[in-house]
N, C-alpha and C positions, 0 to 999 in steps of 0.2 A: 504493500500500500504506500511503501516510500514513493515510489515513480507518480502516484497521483496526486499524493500533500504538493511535490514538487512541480507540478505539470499543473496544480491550483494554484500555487503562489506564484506564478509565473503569468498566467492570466490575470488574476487577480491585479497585479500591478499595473499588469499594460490596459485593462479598462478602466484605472485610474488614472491613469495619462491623461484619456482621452477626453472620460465624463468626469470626474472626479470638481469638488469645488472646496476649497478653504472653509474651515469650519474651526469654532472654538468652543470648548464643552469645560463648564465652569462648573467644580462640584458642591451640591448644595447638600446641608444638615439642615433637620428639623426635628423638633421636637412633638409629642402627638399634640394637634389645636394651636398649635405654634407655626408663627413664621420662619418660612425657611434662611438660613443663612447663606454662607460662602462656609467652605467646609475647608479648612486650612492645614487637616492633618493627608489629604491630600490635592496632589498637583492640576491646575490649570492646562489642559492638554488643547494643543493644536495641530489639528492636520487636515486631509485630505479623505471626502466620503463624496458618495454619490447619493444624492438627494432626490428622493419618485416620489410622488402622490400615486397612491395604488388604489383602483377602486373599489369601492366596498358596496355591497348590497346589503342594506337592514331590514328585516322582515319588519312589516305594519300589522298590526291585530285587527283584523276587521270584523265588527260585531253582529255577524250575520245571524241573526237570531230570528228563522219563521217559526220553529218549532223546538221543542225539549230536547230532540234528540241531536240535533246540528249544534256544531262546535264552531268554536270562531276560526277565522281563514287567517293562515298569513303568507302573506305577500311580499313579493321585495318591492314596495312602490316608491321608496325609492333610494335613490344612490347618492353616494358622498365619496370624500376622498379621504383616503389615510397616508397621511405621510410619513416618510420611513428613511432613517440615513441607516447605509450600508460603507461599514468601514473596514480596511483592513486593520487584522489586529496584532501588527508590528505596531501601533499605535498603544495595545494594550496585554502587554507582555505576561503577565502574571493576571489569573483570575480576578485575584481583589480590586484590583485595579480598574475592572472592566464598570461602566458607566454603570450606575444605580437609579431608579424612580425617584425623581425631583431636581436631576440635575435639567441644566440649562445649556443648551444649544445656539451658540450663534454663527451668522453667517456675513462675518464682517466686511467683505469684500463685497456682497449682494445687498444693498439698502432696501432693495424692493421684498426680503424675504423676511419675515416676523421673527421673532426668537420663538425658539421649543420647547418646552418641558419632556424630558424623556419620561417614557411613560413603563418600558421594560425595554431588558436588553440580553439579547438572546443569539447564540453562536448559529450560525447558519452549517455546522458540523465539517467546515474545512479550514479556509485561512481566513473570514468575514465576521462582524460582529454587526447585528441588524438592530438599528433603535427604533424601538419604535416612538413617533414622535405625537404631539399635539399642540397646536399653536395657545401660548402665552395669551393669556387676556392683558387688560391696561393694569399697569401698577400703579399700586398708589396708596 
C-alpha cells in the first residue's frame, strides 16, 4: 500500500498547485455558554486548501395528512450549499494538531469570501484532511 500513500501525495500536491487558495485557520477555546477565545496553547496555521460548496439536498416534512393511516412525505424540496476546505495534511502532522469544532477559517487573500467556523474535521483516509465549514455570522 506504500506505492499508493505515495502515488496520493503526489496528486494531492499537484491539485494544489492548480486549485488550491491561501487560507489561515486560527485556533479557538471555549468554555461551555462561553465565548470563544484564540487558543494560545496552540499555533496559528497557514496554508494552502481547496475551497467547494458541495450541494446538499435537505428533506422537507410534508404534512400530508387525508387519513390515519398516511405518514408524512419527505422531500428534498430543497437544496443548499455546504462548504468544505480540503487540505493537505503536511499542514497537520500529528493528530492533535489537526483543526477542532470552533476554530476559525480565513481567506485572507479572497475579501469577497466570509470567514468559517469549522464545524468537524475529518481525514479523507489518504494524505487530505476535509473541514467541514459554515459561514460566520456578524460579531459583535
Amino acid at each position: 500500500m506504500a506505492i499508493f500513500d505515495r502515488l496520493d501525495r503526489m496528486v494531492s500536491r499537484s491539485v494544489d498547485r492548480v486549485n488550491a487558495i491561501p487560507f489561515t485557520l486560527v485556533p479557538m477555546v471555549s468554555s461551555p455558554n462561553g465565548r470563544p477565545t484564540v487558543d494560545t496553547s496552540r499555533t496559528t496555521i497557514t496554508g494552502k486548501g481547496i475551497l467547494d460548496y458541495i450541494s446538499v439536498e435537505s428533506g422537507v416534512q410534508l404534512g400530508v395528512r387525508r387519513s390515519y393511516r398516511e405518514a408524512n412525505d419527505l422531500r428534498a424540496l430543497q437544496t443548499g450549499r455546504d462548504p468544505q476546505l480540503s487540505v493537505d495534511r503536511v499542514y497537520f502532522p500529528i493528530g492533535v494538531e489537526e483543526p477542532k469544532q470552533g476554530d476559525i477559517v480565513k481567506f485572507p487573500e479572497r475579501p469577497e469570501l466570509p470567514e468559517f467556523d469549522v464545524m468537524s474535521s475529518q481525514r479523507d483516509g489518504m494524505s487530505r484532511v476535509v473541514l467541514e465549514l459554515v459561514h460566520r455570522g456578524p460579531q459583535g
